[in-house]
C-alpha positions in Angstrom: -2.7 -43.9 -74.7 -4.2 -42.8 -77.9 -1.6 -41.1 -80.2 -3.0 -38.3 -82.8 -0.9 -36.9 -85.7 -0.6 -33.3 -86.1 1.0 -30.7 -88.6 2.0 -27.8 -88.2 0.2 -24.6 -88.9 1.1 -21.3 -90.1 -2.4 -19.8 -91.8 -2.9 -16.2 -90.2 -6.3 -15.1 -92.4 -10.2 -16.6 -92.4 -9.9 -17.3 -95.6 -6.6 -19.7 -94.8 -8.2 -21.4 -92.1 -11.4 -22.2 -94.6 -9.0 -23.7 -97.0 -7.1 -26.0 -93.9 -11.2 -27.0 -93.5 -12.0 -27.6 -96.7 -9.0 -30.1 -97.3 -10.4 -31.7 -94.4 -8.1 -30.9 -91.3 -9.6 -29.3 -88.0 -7.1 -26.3 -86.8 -5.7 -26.5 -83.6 -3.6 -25.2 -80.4 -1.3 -26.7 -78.1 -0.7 -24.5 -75.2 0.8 -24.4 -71.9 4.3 -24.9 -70.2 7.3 -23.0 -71.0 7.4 -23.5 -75.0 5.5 -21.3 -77.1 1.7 -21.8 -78.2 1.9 -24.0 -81.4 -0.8 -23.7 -84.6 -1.4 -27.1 -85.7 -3.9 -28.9 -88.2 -5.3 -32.5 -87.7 -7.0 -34.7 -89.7 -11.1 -34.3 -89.3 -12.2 -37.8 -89.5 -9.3 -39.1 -87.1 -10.7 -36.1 -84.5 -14.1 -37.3 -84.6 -13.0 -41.3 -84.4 -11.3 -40.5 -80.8 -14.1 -37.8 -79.8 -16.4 -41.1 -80.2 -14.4 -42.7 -77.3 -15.9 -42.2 -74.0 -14.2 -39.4 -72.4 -12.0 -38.0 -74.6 -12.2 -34.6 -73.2 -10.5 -36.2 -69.9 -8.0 -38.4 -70.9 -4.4 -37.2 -71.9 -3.2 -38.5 -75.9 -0.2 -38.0 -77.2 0.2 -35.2 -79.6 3.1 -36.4 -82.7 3.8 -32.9 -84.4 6.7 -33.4 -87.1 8.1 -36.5 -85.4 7.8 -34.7 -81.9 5.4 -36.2 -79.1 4.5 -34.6 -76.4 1.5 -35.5 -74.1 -1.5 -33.0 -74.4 -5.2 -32.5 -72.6 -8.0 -31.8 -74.7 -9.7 -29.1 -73.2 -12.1 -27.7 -75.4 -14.1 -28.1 -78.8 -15.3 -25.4 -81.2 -18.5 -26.8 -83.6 -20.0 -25.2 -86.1 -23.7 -24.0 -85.7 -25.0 -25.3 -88.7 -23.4 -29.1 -89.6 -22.3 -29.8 -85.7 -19.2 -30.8 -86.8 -15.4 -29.6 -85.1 -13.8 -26.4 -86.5 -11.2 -26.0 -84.2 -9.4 -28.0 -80.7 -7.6 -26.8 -77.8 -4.8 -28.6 -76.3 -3.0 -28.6 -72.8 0.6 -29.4 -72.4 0.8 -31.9 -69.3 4.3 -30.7 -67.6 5.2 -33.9 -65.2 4.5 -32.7 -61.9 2.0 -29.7 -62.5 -1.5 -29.9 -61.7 -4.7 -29.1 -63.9 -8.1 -28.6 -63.2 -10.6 -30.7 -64.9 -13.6 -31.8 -65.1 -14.2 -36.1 -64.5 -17.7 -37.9 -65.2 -19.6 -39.5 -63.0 -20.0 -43.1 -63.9 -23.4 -45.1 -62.2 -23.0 -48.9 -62.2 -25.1 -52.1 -60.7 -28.4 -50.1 -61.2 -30.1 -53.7 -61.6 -28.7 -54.2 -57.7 -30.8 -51.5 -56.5 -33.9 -52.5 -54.2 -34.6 -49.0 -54.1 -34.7 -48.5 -57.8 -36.5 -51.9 -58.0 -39.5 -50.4 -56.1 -39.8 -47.6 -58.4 -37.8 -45.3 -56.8 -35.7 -42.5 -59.0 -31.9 -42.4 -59.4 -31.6 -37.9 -59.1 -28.1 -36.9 -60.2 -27.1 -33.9 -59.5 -23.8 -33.8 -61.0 -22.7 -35.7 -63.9 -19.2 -34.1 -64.0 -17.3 -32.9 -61.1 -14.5 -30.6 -61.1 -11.3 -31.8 -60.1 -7.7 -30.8 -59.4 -5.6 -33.1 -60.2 -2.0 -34.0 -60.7 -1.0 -34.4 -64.2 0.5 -37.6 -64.2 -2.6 -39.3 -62.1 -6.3 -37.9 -64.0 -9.1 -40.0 -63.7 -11.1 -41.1 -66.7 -14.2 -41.4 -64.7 -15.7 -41.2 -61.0 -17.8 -44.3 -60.3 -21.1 -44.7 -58.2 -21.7 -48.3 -56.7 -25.6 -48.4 -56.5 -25.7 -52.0 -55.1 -27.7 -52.4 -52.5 -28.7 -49.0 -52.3 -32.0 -48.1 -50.9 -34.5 -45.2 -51.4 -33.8 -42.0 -49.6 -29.9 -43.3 -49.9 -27.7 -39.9 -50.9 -23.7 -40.2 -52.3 -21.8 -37.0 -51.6 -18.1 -36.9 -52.7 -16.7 -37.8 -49.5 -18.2 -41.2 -50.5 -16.6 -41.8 -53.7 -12.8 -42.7 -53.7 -10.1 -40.4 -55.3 -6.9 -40.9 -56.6 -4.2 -39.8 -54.3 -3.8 -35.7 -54.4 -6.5 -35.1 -56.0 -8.9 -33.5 -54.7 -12.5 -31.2 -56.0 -12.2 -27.5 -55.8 -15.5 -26.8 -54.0 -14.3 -27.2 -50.7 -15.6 -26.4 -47.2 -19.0 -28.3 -47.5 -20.2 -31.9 -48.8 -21.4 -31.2 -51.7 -23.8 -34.1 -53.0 -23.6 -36.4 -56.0 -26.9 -37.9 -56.3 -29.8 -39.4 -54.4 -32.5 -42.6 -54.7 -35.8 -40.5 -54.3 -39.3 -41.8 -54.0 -41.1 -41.9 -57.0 -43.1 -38.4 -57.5 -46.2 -39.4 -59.5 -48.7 -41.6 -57.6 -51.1 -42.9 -60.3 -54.9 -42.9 -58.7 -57.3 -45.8 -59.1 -59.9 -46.0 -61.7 -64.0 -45.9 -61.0 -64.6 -49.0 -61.5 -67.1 -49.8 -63.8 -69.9 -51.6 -61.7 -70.2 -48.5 -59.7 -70.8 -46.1 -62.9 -73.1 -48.9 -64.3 -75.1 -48.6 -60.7 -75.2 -44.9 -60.8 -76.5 -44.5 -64.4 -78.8 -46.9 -64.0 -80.2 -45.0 -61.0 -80.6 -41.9 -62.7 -82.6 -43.6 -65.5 -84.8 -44.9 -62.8 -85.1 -41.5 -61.0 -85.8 -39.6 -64.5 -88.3 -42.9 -65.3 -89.9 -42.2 -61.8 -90.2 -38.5 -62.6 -91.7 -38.7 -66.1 -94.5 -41.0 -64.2 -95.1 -38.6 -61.6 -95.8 -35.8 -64.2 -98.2 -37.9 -66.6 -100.5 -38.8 -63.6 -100.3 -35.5 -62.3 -102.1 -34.5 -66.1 -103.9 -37.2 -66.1 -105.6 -36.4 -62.7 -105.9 -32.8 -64.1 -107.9 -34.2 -67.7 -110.1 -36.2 -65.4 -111.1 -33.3 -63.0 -112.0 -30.8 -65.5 -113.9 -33.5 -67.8 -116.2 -34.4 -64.3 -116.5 -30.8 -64.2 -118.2 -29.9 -67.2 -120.3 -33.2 -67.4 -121.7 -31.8 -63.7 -122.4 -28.3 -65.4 -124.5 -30.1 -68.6 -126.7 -31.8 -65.9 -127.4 -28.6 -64.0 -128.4 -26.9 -67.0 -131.1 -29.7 -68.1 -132.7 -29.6 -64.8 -133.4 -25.8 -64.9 -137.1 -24.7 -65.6 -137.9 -24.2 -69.3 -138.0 -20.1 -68.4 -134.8 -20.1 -67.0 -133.4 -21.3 -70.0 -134.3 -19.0 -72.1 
């Protein structure tokens, strides 16, 4: 169990919080129980060494304040807007035999012992967290999801993942689902191959070839008609009688 040092804290303004910030501590507080709330301060760069650790928001630490431990929840993170990094922690007394509600991840392992996600299919997750009430001396870290030799259209619902004894999600009265292997939803189609666009421009050249031809003879035949034409109207006129001509 990971143990953080803490001091205590007795600023009351803005402008004494900035100052516990500036000297590099994160303010703080534990509540919950019978005792009191307690203002505390921790050290910044030991905060954001455990936050690193997977699942720090679901796995109880021990809290020393002044030589005192007591075990404590993280429950929830203030960050500022601007440099992401933590300006202030909450903290949950665990009180042996209480129970807390929490949220645990979902954990997805052997996805290389799929066949369905071998054949392209998609893993859908539809929680990654579930909400849990739990007793405080028995909190998962984690739910895990076998996915070896699971198959497409395959669906885990919590009933198919294995608690801890007493504890238990707080949807109840339905079987609410985890996640599902789904077909893939993109089906690529083939390409035209490239024979058959070849083939088809190659026709149209011949068609527009053909037409051009069909055209030019058409003018030509039209050249040749009016040319016989007026060579049959100079013939006419040399036979006519000299008085005729004139």
């Amino acid at each position: 169990m990971n143990v953080l040092e803490a001091n205590i804290r007795n600023t009351k303004t803005a402008g004494e919080l900035k100052i516990v910030r500036n000297k590099g501590n994160v303010p703080g507080i534990v509540y919950g129980g019978s005792e009191k709330n307690q203002n505390v301060s921790i050290s910044i760069k030991v905060l954001k060494s455990l936050m690193e650790k997977e699942n720090f928001l679901s796995k109880i630490i021990k809290l020393k304040i002044d030589g005192k431990e007591e075990s404590v929840l993280p429950k929830e993170i203030s960050f500022d807007v601007i440099t992401d990094e933590p300006v202030h922690i909450d903290f949950l007394r665990i009180i042996k035999g209480s129970s807390v509600i929490i949220e645990i991840p979902v954990k997805f392992i052997n996805n290389d012992k799929s066949p369905g996600l071998k054949k392209g299919g998609v893993l859908n997750i539809v929680r990654r967290k579930v909400e849990l009430k739990c007793p405080s001396e028995n909190i998962p870290s984690e739910l895990v999801v076998d996915l070896d030799g699971v198959d497409i259209g395959h669906s885990f619902k919590i009933s198919s993942i294995k608690l801890p004894e007493k504890v238990v999600p707080t949807i109840t009265g339905r079987d609410f689902v985890i996640a599902t292997v789904a077909s893939p939803t993109v089906i690529k189609e083939p390409e035209k191959p490239a024979e058959t666009a070849e083939g088809e421009q190659a026709a149209d050249g011949s068609a527009e070839a053909q037409e051009a031809g069909t055209a030019k003879e058409g003018a030509e035949s039209k050249g040749g008609a009016e040319t016989e034409k007026k060579d049959a109207d100079k013939k006419d006129e040399a036979k006519k009688p000299q008085s005729e001509k004139k």
